[in-house]
N, C-alpha and C positions, 0 to 999 in steps of 0.2 A: 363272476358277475355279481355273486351277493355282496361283494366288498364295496362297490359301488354306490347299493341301495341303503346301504346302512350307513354312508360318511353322507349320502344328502337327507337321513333323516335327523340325524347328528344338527348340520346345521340348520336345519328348520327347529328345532329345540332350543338352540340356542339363540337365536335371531329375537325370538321370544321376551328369553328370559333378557335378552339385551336391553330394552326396552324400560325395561323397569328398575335396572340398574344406573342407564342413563338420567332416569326421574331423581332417583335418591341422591345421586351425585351433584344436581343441579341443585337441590333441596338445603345443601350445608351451607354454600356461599348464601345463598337467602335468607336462612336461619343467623347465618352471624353479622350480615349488615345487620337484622334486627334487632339483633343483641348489643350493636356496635351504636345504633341507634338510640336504645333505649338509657345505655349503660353511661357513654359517653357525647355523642353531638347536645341531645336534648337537655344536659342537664346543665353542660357548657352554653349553651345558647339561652338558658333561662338565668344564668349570671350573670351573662353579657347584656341581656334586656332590664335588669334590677341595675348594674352598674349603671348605663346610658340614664335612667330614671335618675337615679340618684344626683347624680353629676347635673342633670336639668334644672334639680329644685336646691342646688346650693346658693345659700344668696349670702350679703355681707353679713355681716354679725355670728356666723356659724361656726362651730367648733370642730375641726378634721383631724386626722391623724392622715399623712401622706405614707405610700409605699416604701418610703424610706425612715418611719418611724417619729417624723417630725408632726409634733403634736403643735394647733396653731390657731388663732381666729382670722377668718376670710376677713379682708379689708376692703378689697375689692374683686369682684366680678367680671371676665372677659368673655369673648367668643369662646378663646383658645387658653389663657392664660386667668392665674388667680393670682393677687398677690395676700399674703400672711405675715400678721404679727408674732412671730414666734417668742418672745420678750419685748421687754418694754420699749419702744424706740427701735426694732429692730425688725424690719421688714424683709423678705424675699418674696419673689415672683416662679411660678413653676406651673409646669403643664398641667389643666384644670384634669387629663386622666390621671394624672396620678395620688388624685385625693381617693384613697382608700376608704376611707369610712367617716360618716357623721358623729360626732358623738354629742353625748347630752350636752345643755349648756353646764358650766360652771366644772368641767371636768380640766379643763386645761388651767383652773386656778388652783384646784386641788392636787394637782400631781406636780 
């Protein structure tokens, strides 16, 4: 009969500590969206709102370097599209996201 009493005090001990093992376990997946959060969404999504900016306030006479290295002055302005002088008499037309970067004026005569 004592074998009995002592396997249900067993699991009332355990029931217990169960409890507080299910917390800590719950506690890592939490711990690392925040980490996930901090490390990688936010810092991505404050690029992506400086890009959008950027790309709003290019207007004609501006000097870009596109993702593809082509350095170039805006000639004109679209919705969707920009067209660039890349030399003298030599224009292309390209998706206005893939203007990579502003640069100073007078950069694209010096290089």
């Amino acid at each position: 009969m004592d074998s009995f009493i002592n396997s249900a005090y067993a699991q009332v001990a355990g029931a217990a500590g169960g409890s507080q093992s299910m917390l800590s376990a719950l506690m890592l997946p939490v711990l690392l969206l925040v980490v996930f959060y901090f490390l990688l969404i936010r810092p991505q999504n404050k690029r992506a709102k400086e890009q959008r900016e950027m790309l709003s306030k290019v207007a004609s006479g501006d000097e870009v370097a596109t993702t593809g290295g082509i350095l170039g002055k805006v000639l004109d302005v679209g919705e969707q599209f920009v067209t660039l002088e890349i030399a003298s008499g030599v224009n292309i037309k390209l998706q206005k996201f893939q203007i990579a970067q502003v640069l100073p004026k007078g950069t694209v005569k010096s290089a």
